[in-house]
ROVOGU-428833 format. One record per atom (N, C-alpha, C): residue number from 0; residue in one letter; atom name; x, z, y. Coordinates in nm, 3 decimals. Layout:
% ROVOGU-428833
[atom NUM; A; CA; [X; Z; Y]] ...
//
This chain:
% ROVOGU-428833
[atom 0; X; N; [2.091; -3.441; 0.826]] [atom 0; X; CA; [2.149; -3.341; 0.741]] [atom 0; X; C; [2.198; -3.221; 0.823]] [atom 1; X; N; [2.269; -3.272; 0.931]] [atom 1; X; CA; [2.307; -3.144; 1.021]] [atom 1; X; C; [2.191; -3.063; 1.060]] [atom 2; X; N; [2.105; -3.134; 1.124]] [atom 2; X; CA; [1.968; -3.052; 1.142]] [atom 2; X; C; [1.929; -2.970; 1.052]] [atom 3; X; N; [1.923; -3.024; 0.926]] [atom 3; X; CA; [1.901; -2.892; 0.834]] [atom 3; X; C; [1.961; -2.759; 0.843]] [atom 4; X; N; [2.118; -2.841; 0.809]] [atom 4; X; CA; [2.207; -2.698; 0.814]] [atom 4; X; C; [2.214; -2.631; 0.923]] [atom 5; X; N; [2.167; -2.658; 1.010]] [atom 5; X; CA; [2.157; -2.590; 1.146]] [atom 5; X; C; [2.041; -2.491; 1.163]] [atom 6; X; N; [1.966; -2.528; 1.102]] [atom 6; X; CA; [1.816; -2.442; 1.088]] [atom 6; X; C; [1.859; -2.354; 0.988]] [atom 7; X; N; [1.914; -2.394; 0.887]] [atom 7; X; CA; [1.908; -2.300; 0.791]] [atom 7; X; C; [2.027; -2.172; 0.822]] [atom 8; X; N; [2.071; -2.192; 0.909]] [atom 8; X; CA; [2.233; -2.157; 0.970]] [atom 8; X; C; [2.119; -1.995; 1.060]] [atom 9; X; N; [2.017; -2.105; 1.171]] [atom 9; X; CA; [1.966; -2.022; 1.280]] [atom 9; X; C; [1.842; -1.901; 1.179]] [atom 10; X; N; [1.857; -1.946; 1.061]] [atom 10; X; CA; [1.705; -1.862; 0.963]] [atom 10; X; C; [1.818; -1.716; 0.891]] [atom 11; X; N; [1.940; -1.770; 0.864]] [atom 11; X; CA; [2.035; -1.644; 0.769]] [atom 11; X; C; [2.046; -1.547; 0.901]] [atom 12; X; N; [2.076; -1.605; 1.004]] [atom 12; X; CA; [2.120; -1.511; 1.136]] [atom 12; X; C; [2.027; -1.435; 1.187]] [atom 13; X; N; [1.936; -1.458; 1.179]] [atom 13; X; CA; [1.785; -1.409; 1.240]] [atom 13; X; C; [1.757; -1.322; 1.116]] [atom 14; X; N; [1.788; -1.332; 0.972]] [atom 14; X; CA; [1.764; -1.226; 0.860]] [atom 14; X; C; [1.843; -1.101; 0.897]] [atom 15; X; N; [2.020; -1.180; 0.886]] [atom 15; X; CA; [2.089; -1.100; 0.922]] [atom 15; X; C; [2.104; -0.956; 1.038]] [atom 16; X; N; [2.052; -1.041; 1.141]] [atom 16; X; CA; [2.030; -0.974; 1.296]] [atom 16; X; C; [1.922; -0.890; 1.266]] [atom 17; X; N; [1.801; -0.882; 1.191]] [atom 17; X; CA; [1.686; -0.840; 1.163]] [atom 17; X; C; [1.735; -0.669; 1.071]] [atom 18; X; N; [1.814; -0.745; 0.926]] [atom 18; X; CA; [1.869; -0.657; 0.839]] [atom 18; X; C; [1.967; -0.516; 0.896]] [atom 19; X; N; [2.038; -0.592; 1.025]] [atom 19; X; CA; [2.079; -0.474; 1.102]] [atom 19; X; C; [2.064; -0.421; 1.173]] [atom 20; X; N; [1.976; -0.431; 1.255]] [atom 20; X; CA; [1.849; -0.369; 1.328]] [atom 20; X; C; [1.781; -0.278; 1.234]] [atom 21; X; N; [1.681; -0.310; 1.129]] [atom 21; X; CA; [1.635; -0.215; 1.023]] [atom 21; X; C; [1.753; -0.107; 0.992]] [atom 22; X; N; [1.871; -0.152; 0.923]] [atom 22; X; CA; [1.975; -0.042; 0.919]] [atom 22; X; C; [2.001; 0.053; 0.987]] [atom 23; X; N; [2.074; -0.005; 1.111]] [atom 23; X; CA; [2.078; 0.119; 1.242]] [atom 23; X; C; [1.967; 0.156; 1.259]] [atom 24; X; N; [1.817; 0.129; 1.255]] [atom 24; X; CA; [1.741; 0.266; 1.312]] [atom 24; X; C; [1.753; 0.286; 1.164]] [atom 25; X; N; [1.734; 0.312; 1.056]] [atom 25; X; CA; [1.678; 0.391; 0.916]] [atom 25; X; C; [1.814; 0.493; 0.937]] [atom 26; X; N; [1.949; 0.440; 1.028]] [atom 26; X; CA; [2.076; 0.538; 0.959]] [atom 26; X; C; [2.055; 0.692; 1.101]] [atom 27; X; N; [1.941; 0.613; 1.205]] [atom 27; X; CA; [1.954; 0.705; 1.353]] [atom 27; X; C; [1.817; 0.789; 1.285]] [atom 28; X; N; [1.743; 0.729; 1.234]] [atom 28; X; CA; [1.594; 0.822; 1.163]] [atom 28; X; C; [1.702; 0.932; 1.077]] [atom 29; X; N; [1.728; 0.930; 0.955]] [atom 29; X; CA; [1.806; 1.007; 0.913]] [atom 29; X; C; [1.875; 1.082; 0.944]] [atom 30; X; N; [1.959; 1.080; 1.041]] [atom 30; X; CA; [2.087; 1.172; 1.101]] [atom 30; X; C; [2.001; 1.265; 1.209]] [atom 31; X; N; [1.900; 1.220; 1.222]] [atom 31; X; CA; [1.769; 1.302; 1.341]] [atom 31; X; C; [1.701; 1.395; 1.237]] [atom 32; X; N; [1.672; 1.326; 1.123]] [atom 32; X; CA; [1.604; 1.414; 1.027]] [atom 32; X; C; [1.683; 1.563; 0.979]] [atom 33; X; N; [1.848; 1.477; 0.955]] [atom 33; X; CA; [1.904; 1.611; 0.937]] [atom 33; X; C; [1.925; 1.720; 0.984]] [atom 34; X; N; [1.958; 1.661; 1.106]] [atom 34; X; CA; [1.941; 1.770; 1.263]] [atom 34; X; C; [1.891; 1.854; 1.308]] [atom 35; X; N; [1.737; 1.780; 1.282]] [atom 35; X; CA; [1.598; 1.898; 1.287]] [atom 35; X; C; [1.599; 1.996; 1.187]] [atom 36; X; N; [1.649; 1.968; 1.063]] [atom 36; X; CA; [1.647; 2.056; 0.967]] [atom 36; X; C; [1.760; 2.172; 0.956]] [atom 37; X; N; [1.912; 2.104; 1.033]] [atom 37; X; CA; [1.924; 2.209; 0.999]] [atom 37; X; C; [1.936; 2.240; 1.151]] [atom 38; X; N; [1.897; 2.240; 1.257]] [atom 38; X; CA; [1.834; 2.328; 1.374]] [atom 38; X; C; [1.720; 2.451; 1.311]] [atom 39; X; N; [1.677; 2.393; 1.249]] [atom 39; X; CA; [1.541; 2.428; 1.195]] [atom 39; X; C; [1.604; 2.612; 1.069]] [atom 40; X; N; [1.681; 2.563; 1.032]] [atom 40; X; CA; [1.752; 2.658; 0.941]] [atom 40; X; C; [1.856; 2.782; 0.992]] [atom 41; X; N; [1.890; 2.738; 1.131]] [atom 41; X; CA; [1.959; 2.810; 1.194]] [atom 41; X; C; [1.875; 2.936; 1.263]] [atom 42; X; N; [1.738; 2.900; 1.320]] [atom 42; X; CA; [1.667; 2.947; 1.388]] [atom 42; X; C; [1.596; 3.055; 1.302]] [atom 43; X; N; [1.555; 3.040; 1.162]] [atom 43; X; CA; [1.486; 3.105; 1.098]] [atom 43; X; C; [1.591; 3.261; 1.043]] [atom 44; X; N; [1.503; 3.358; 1.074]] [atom 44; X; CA; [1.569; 3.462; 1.065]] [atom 44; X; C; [1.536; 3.488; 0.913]] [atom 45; X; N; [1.614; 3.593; 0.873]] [atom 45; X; CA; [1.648; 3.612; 0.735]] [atom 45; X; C; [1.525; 3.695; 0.659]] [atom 46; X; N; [1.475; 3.659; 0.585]] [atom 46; X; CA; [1.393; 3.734; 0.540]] [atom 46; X; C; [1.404; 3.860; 0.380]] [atom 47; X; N; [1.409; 3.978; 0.397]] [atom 47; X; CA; [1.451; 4.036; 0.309]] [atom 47; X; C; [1.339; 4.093; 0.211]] [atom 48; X; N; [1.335; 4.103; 0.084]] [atom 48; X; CA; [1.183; 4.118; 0.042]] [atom 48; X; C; [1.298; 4.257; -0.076]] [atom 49; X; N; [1.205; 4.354; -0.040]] [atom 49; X; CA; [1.288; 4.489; -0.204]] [atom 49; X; C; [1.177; 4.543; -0.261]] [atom 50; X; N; [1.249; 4.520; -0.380]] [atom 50; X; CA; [1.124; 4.590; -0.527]] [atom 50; X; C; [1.184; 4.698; -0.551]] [atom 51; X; N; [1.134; 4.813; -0.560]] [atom 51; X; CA; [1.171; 4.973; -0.623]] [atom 51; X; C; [1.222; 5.051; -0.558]] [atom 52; X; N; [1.266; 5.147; -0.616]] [atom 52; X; CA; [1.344; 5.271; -0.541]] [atom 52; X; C; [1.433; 5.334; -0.627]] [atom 53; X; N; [1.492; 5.422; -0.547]] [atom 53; X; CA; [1.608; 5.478; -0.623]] [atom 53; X; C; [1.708; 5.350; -0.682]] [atom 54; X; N; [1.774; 5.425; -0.783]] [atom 54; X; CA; [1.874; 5.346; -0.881]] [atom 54; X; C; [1.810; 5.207; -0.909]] [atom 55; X; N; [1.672; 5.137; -0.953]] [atom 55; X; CA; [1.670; 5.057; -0.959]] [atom 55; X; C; [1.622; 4.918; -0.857]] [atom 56; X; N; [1.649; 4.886; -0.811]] [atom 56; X; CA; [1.614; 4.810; -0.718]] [atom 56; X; C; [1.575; 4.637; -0.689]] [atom 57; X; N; [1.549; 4.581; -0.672]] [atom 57; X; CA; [1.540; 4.412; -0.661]] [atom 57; X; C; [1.554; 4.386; -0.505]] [atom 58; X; N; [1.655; 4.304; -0.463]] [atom 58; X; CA; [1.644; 4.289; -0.327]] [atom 58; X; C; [1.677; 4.114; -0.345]] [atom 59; X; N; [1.604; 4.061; -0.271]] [atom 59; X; CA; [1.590; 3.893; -0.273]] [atom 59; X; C; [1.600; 3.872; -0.110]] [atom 60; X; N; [1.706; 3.792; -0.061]] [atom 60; X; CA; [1.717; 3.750; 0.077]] [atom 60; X; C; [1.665; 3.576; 0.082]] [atom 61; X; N; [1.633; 3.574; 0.166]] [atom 61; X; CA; [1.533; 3.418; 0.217]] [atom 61; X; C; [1.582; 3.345; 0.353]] [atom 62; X; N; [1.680; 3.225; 0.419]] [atom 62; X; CA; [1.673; 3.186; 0.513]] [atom 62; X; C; [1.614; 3.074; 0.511]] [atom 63; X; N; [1.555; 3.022; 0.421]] [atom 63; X; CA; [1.476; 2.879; 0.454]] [atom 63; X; C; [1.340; 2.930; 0.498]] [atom 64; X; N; [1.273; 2.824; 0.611]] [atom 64; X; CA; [1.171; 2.818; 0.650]] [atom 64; X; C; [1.038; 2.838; 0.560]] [atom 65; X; N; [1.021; 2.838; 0.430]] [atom 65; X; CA; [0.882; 2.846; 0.341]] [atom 65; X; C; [0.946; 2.940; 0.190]] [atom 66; X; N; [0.881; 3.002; 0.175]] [atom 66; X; CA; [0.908; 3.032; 0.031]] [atom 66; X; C; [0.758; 3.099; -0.020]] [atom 67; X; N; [0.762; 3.023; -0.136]] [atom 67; X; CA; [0.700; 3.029; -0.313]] [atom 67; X; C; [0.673; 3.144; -0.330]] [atom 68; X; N; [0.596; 3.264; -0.349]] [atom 68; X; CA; [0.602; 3.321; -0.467]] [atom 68; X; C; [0.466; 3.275; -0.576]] [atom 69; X; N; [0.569; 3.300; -0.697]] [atom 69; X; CA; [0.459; 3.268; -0.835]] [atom 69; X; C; [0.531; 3.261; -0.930]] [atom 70; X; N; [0.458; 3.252; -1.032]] [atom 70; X; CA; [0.545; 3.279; -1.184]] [atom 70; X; C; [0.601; 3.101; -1.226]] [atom 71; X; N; [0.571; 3.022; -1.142]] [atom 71; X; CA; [0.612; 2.875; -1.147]] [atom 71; X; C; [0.749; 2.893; -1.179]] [atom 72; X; N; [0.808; 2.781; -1.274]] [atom 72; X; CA; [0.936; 2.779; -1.207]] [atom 72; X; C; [0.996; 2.660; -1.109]] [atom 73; X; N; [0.874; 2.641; -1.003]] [atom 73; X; CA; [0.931; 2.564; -0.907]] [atom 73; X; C; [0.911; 2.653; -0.804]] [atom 74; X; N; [0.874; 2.761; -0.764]] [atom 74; X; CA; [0.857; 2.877; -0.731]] [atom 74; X; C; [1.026; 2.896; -0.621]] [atom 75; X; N; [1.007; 2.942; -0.540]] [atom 75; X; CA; [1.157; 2.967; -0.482]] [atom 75; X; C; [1.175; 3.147; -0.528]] [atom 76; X; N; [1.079; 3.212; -0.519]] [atom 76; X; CA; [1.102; 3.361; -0.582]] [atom 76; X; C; [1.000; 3.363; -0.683]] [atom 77; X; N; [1.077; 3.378; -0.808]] [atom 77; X; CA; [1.007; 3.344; -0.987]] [atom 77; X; C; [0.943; 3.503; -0.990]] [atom 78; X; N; [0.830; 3.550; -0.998]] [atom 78; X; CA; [0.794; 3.668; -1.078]] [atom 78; X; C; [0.761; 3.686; -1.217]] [atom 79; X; N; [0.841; 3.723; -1.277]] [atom 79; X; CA; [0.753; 3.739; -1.438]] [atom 79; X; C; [0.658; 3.852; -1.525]] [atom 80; X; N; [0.597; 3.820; -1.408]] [atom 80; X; CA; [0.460; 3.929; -1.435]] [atom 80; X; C; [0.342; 3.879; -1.424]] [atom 81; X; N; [0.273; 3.917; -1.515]] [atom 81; X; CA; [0.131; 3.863; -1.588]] [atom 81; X; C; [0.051; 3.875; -1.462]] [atom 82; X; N; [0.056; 3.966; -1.391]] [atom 82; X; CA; [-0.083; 3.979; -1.267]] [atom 82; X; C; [-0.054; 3.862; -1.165]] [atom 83; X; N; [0.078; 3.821; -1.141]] [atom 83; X; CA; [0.091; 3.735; -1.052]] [atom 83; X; C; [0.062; 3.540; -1.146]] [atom 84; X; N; [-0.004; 3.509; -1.016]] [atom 84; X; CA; [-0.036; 3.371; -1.052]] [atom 84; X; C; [0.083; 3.280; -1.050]] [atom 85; X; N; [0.038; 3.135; -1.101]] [atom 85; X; CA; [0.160; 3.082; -1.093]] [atom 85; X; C; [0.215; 3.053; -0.952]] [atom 86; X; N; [0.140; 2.971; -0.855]] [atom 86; X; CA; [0.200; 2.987; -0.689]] [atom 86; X; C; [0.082; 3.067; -0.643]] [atom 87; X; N; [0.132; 3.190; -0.617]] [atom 87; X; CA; [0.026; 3.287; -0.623]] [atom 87; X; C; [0.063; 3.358; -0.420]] [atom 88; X; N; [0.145; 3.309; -0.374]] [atom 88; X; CA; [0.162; 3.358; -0.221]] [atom 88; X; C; [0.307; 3.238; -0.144]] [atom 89; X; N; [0.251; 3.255; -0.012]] [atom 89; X; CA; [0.353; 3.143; 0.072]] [atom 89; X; C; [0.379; 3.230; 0.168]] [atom 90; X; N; [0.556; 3.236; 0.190]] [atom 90; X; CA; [0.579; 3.329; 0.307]] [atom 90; X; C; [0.655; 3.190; 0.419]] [atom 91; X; N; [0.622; 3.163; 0.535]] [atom 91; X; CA; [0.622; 3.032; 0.613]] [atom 91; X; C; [0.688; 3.111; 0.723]] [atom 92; X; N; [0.772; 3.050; 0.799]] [atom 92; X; CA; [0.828; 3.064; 0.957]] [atom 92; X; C; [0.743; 3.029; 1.048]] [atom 93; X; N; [0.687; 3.019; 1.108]] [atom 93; X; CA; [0.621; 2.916; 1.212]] [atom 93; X; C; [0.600; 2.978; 1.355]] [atom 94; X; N; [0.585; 2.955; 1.436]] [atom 94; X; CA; [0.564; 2.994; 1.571]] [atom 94; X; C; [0.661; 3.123; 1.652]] [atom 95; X; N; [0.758; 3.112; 1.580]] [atom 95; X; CA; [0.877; 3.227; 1.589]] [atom 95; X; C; [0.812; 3.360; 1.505]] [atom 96; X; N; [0.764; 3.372; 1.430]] [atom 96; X; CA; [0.669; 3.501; 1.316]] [atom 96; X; C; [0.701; 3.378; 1.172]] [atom 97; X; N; [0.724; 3.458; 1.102]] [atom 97; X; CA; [0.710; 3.500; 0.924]] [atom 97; X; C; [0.562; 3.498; 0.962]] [atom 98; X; N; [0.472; 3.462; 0.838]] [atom 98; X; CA; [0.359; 3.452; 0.802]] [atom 98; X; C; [0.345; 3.480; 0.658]] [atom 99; X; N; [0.273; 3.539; 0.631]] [atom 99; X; CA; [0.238; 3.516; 0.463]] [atom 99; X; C; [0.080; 3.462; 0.433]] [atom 100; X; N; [0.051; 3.411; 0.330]] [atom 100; X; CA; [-0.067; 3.354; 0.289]] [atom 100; X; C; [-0.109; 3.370; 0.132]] [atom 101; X; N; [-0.205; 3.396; 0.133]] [atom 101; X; CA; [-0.233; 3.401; -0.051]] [atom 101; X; C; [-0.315; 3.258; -0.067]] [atom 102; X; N; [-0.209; 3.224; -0.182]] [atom 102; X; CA; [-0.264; 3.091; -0.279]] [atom 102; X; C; [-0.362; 3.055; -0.336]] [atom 103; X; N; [-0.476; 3.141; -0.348]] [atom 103; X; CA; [-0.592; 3.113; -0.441]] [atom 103; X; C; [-0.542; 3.206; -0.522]] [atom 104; X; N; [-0.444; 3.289; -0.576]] [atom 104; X; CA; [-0.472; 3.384; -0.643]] [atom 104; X; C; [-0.528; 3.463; -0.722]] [atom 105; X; N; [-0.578; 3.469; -0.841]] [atom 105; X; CA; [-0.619; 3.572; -0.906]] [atom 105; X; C; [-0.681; 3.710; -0.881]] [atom 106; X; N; [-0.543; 3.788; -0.890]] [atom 106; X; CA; [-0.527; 3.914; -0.821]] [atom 106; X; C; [-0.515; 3.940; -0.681]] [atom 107; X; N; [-0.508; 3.857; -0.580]] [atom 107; X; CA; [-0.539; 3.874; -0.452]] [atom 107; X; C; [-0.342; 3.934; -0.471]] [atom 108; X; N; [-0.331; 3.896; -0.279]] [atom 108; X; CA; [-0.237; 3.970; -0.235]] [atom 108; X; C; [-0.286; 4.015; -0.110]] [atom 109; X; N; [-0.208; 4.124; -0.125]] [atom 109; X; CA; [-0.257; 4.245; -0.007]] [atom 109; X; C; [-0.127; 4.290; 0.061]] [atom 110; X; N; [-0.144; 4.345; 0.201]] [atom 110; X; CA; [-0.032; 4.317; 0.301]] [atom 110; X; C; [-0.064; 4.511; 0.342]] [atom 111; X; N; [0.025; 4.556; 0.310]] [atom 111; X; CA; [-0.025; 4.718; 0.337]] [atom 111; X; C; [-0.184; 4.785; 0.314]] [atom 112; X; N; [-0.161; 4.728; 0.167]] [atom 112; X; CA; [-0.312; 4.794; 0.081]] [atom 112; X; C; [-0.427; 4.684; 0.154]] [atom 113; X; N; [-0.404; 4.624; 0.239]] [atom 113; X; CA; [-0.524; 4.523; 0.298]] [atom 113; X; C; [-0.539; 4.423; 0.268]] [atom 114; X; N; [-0.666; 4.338; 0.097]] [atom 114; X; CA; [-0.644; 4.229; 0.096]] [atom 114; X; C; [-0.637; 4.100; 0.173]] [atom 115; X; N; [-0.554; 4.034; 0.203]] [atom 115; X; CA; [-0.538; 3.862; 0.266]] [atom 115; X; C; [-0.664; 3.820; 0.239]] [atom 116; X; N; [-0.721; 3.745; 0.335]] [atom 116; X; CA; [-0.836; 3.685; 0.300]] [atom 116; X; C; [-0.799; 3.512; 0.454]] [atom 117; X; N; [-0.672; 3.565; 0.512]] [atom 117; X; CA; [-0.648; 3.461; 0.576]] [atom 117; X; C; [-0.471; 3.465; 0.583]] [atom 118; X; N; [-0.412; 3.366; 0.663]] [atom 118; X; CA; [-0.291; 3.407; 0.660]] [atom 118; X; C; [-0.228; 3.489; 0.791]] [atom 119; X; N; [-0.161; 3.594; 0.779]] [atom 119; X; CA; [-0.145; 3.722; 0.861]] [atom 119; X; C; [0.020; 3.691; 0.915]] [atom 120; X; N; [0.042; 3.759; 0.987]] [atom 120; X; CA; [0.225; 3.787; 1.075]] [atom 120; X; C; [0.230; 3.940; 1.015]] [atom 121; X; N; [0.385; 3.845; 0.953]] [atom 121; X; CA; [0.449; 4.011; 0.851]] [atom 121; X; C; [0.578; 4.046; 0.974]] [atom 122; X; N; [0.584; 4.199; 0.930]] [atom 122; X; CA; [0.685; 4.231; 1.052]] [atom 122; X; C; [0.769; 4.343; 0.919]] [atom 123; X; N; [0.847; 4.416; 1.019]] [atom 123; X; CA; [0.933; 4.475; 0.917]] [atom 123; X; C; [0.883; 4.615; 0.910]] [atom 124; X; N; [0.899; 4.646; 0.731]] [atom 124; X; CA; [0.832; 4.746; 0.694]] [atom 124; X; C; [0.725; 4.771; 0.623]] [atom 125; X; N; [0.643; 4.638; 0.647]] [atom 125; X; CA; [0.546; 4.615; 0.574]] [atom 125; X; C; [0.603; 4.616; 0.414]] [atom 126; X; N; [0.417; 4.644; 0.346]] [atom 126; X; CA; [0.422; 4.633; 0.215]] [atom 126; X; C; [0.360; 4.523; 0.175]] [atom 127; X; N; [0.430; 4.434; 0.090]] [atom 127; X; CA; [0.356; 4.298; 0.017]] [atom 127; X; C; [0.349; 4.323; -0.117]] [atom 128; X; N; [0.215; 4.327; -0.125]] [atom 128; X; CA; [0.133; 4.336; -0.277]] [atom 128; X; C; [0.126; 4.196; -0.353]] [atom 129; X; N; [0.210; 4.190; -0.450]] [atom 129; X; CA; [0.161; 4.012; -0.484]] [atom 129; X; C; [0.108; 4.102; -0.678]] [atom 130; X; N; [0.016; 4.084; -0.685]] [atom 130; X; CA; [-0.070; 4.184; -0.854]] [atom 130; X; C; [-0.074; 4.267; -0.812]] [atom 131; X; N; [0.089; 4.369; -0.950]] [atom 131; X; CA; [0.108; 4.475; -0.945]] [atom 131; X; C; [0.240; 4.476; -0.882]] [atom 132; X; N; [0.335; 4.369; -0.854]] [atom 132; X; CA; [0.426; 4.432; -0.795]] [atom 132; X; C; [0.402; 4.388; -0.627]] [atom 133; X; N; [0.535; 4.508; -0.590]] [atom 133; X; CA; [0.515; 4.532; -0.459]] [atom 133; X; C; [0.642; 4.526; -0.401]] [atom 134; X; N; [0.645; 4.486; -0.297]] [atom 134; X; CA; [0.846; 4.403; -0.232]] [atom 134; X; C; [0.798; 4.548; -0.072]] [atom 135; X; N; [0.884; 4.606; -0.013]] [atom 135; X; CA; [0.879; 4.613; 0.153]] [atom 135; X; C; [0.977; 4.500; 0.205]] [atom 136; X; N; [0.904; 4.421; 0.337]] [atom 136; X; CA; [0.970; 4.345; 0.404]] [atom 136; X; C; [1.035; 4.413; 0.534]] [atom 137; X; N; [1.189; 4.363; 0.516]] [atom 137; X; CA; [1.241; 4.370; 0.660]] [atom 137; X; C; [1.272; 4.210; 0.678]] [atom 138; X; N; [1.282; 4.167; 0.839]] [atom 138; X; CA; [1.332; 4.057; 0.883]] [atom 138; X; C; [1.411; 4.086; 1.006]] [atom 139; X; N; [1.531; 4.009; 0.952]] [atom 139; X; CA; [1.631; 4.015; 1.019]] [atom 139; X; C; [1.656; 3.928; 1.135]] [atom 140; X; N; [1.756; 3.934; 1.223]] [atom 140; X; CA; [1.764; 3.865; 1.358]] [atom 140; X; C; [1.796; 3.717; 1.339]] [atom 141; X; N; [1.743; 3.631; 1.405]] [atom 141; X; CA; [1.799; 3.484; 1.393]] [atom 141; X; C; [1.912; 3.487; 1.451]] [atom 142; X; N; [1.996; 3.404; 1.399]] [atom 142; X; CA; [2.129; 3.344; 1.414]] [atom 142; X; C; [2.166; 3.317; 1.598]] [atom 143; X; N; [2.287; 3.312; 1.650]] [atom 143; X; CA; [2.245; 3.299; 1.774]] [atom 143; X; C; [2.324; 3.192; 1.791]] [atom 144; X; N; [2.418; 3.160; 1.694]] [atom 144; X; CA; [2.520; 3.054; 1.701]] [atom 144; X; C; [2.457; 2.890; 1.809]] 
//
């Protein structure tokens, strides 16, 4: 009888020992995941996108690494205009450059009157054509914290 309970004693401990092993790394994966991200958020400089002139204006600021445009509303910048598709352009961080890319698109987007036909490095000043409307990009300095 002891033998049993002894085995069955050495089988809970070996779950146990197992169960917290799995734990601590899933809690060290996570706290690494967060890290990178927000390292990742710190680094990305600000991206400023403006619609119009004069008195009326649209100005939309961006520090996450990817943003949406499209008339989606999972979209991170919503347009509600008929020429634009639903995820109709991707503006991405990557390699220390902003990038933009057109989605399959409809109406094409064009980067200073030049349609995208791949994905390009936006700098400041540029004009982004997404239809009919049109944003100038400035990008601002990354964080130095």
């Amino acid at each position: 009888m002891s033998a049993i309970l002894l085995l069955v004693l050495r089988f809970l401990m070996a779950i146990a020992l197992y169960a917290f092993l799995g734990w601590a790394f899933y809690t060290l994966w996570r706290d690494l995941k967060y890290q990178s991200e927000l390292l990742s958020l710190q680094r990305t400089p600000e991206i400023t996108l403006t619609q119009g002139t004069g008195d009326v204006t649209s100005i939309e600021k961006f520090k996450q690494p990817e943003v949406v445009v499209g008339r989606d509303t999972s979209c991170d910048l919503i347009l509600e205009e008929n020429t634009v598709s639903a995820e109709h352009a991707r503006l991405s961080f990557h390699d220390g450059r902003w990038w933009v890319e057109d989605l399959g698109s409809r109406n094409g987007t064009y980067l200073n009157e030049e349609l995208l036909t791949t994905a390009v490095v936006l700098t400041s000043g540029d004009f982004l054509q997404l239809g009919q409307v049109v944003y100038q990009i400035e990008i601002g300095k990354a964080d130095s914290d």
